[in-house]
Every structure is written in C-alpha cells, then in structure tokens.
C-alpha positions in Angstrom: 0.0 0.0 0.0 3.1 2.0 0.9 4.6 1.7 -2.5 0.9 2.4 -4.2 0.3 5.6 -2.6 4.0 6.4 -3.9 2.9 6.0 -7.2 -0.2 7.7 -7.6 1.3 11.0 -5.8 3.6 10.7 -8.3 1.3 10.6 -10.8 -0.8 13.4 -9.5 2.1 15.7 -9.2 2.8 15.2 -12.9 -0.5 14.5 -14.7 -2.9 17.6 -15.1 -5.8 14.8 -14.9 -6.0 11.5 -12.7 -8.5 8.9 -12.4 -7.7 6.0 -9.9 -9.8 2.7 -10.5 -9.9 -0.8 -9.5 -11.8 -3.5 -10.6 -12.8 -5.0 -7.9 -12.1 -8.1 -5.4 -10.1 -5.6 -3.5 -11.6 -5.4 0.1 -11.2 -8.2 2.3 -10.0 -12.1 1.2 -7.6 -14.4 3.8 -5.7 -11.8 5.6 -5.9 -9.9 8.6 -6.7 -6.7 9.6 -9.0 -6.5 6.5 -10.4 -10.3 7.6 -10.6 -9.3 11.5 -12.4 -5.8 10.4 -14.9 -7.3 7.5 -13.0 -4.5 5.0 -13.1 -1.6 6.9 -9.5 -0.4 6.8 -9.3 -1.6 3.1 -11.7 1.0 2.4 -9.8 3.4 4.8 -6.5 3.0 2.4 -8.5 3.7 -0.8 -9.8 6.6 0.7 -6.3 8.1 1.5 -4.9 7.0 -1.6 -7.9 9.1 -3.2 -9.6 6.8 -5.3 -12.3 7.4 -7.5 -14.3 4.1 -8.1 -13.8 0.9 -7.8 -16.3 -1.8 -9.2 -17.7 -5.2 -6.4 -16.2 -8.1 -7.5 -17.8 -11.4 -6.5 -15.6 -12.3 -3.4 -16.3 -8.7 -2.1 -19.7 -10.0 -2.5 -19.3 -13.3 -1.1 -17.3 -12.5 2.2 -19.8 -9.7 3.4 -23.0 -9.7 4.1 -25.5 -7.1 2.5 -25.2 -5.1 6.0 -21.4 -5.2 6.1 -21.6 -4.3 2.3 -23.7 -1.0 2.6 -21.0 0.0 6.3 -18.5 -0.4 3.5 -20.7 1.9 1.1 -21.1 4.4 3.5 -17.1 4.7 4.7 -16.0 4.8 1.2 -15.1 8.5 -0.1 -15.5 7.2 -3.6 -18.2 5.4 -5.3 -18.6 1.5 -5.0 -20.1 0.6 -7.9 -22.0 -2.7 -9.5 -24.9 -3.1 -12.8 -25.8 -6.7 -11.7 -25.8 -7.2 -8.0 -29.3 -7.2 -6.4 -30.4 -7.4 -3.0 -32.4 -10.7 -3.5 -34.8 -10.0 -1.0 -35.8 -6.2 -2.4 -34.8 -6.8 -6.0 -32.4 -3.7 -5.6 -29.1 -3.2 -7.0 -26.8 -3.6 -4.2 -24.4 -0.6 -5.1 -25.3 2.5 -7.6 -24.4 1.2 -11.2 -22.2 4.4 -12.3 -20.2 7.2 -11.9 -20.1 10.4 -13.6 -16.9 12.9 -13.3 -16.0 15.4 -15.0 -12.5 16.3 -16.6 -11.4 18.8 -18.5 -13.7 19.5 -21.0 -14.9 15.8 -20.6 -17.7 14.1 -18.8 -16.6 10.2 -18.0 -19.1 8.0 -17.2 -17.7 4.4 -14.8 -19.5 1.6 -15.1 -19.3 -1.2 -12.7 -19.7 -5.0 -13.4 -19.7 -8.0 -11.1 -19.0 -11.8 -11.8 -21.1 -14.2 -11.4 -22.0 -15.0 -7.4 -25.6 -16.3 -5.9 -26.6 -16.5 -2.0 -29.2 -16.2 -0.1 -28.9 -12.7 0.2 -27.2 -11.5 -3.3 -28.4 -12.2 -6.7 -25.7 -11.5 -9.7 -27.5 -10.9 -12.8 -26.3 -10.9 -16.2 -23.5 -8.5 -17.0 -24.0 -8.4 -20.3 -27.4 -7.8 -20.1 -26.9 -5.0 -17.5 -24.1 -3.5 -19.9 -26.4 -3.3 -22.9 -28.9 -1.4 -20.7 -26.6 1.6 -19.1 -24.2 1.9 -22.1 -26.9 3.6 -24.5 -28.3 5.6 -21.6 -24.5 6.9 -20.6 -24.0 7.6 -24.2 -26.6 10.5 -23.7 -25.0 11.8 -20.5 -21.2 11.5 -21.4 -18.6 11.4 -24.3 -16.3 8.9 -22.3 -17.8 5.4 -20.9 -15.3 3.0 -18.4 -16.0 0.1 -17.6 -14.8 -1.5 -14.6 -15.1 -5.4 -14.8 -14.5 -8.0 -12.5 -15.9 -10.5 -15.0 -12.2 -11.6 -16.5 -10.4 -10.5 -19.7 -12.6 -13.3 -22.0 -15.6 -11.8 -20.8 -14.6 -8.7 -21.0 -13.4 -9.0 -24.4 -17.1 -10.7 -25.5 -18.7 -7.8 -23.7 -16.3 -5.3 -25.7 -16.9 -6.7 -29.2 -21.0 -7.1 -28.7 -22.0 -3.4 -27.5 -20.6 -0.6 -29.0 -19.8 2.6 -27.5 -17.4 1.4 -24.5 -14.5 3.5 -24.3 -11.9 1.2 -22.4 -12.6 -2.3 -20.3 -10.5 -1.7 -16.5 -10.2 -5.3 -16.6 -9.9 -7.6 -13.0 -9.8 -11.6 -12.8 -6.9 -13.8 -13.0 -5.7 -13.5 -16.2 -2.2 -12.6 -17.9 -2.3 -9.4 -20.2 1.0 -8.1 -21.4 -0.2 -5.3 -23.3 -3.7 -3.3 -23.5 -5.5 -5.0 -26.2 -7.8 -3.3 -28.8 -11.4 -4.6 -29.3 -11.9 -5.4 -33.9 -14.8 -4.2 -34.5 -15.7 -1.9 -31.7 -12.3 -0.5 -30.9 -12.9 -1.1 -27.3 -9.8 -0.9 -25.1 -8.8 -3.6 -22.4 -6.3 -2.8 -19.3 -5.4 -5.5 -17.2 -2.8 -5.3 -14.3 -3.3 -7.4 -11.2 -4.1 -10.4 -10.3 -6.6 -11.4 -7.5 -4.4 -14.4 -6.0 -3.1 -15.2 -2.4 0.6 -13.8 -2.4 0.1 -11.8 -5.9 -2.8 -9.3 -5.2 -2.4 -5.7 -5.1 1.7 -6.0 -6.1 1.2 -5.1 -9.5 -0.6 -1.4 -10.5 -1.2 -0.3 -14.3 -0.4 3.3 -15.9 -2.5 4.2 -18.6 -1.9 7.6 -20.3 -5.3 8.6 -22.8 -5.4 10.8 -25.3 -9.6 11.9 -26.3 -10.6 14.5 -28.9 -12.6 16.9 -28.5 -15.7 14.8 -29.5 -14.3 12.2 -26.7 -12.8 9.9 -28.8 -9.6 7.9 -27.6 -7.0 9.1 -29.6 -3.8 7.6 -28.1 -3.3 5.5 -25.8 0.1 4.1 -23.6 -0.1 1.6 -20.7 2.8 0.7 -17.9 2.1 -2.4 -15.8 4.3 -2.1 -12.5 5.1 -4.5 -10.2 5.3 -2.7 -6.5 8.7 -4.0 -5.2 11.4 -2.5 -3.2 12.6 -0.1 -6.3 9.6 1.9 -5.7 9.9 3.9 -2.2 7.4 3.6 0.4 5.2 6.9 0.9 6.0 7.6 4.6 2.8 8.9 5.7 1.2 5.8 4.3 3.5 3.3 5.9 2.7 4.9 9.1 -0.5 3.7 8.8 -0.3 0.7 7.4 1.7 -0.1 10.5 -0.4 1.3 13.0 -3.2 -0.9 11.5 -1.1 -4.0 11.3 -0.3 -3.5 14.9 
C-alpha cells in the first residue's frame, strides 16, 4: 500500500488529470486486519490513496454480508459501484451502477460489473445484459464510458466486441495481459494489471496515459504495468499507517 500511494502522488504531481480505479475483489480475502475488520481499513487506504471508483467483485460480494456491504458503502469516499448485483430479497441493486466525473472539458461515465456469485442474500445478474442497458443511456450523459469489470479478460473481451460505445474495459480476474488489447470491430480498449491471487494481489498497478478529442474519442493511448517491489519507495505517511493498523 506504501509503494501504491508512492505511485499515484507521483502521478498526481505530474499529470494535469487522474482517475484512480480498481476493478474490484479488492476489500477483504484471507488476511488480517482486512479479515478481523470485514474490509473496513481496506476501504480506509483507498480513501487516502484518493480513489475514484472501484467496481464489487464477486468475493467482495461473497465474504460480506448485504449489512457489512452498505457499512463499506457508506465509509468509502469514492463510489462503490455494481450493474448486476441485487439485494435478493428487495430486488435492488446492491451498489449505484455508475459514476459520472467530470475532466477537463470531458464528462466520464464508470460503469461497474460484477462476476457471477448467488446467495441467499445476493443475486448477480447478467452482466452483459446489464451492460447493454446503461451503455446507450451513458452515451446520452457523457462522451467517455469505463468500464470497470471483475468478470475476467474473455468476458470482457465478449462484452467489448457485442455493445458498441465502451470506451476502455478496466479489466480484474486472473488473467495474464502483457499489453492493453484493442477490441476489432468496436475499438474497445482492455487494461489488465493485477491479479486477484493469495501472495500476488495488489503487487502489480497499471499506468494508462489517454489521449480523447474533442468529440471524446480515444486518440492515443500508452499503458505501464508495475510490479510494486522495493525499487519503488514507500510513501512515509502511508506506511505509518499501514503499521499502525497491522499492529
């Protein structure tokens, strides 16, 4: 977390426009103090790392319960967001579906999609689906649309090359990607940096630079995938924490 907060000051100090995502799977798995305290301080990192959405995956979904989920919800500084998770017994979506920011001249709309997870209390419905429905009605509200996806980088890629209109795919899941990958058909972008595995999560974080138009069109387009290790110096104000917490 040290080294991640390292990075994105960075990046603040030397981009005139930042957006920090994650696609999801991201608050709570095997380890304490994010086990102990159902997410909490997970949430507390993001929110002093200054992130700006981050999409439910389905073990965020399967290791809380819908109480635990909304606490989570109402900590976060930044939007949690999910298309296709209802609250089975209300038929509700269990976390707002979007995001709108604006940048520059730009409005960006962040979509949010969860994999596939049933329990008593949580229904996933179909991403694709759910996709196919906000898309069209984003288009009218913004010139950018992001997706973040939890659903994995085949999926993703399916989802990219049936609906038009997607900007870029923020892609989660186990999967390998060694380079962003550019949908035929739709042009469709998909960025995929960590992976969500005991011993591997959060040590890898992608860079994407964009380039849009005027008309909010991706232009250009770079990506960096970096592995967090000992080259990259730990933010000292964020260490600080992370200790306190661990202790």
């Amino acid at each position: 977390m040290a080294r991640r907060a390292t990075l994105i000051e960075q990046a603040r100090a030397t981009a005139e426009h930042i957006l920090v995502l994650d696609a999801g799977a991201s608050l709570l798995y095997d380890r304490d103090p994010a086990l102990i305290n159902r997410g909490s301080t997970s949430i507390e990192a993001l929110n002093r790392m200054g992130y700006d959405a981050m999409t439910l995956g389905g073990l965020d979904i399967a290791m809380l319960t819908v109480k635990e989920m909304q606490q989570r919800q109402a900590e976060a500084r930044f939007p949690l967001l999910s298309a296709n998770a209802t609250i089975t017994a209300t038929g509700a979506l269990l976390a707002e579906p979007y995001t709108l920011i604006n940048i520059a001249d730009h409005k960006v709309a962040i979509l949010g999609l969860t994999d596939p997870y049933q329990d008593d209390e949580v229904l996933i419905t179909d991403p694709t689906a759910a996709a196919k429905k906000w898309v069209p009605e984003l288009r009218k509200e913004a010139d950018i649309i992001i997706i973040l996806s939890h659903l994995g980088l085949e999926a993703d890629e399916k989802l990219a090359s049936t609906i038009a209109g997607i900007d870029l795919i923020v892609s989660g899941g186990n999967a390998s990607m060694a380079a962003p990958k550019v949908v035929a058909g739709t042009g469709t972008v998909l960025f995929h940096s960590d992976y969500a595995l005991s011993g591997t999560a959060g040590t890898r974080i992608g860079v994407a630079q964009l380039q849009f138009d005027a008309g909010g069109t991706l232009a250009a387009h770079s990506w960096t995938n970096t592995v967090l290790d000992e080259t990259i110096a730990s933010s000292p104000e964020m260490e600080a924490w992370v200790t306190s917490v661990v202790r």
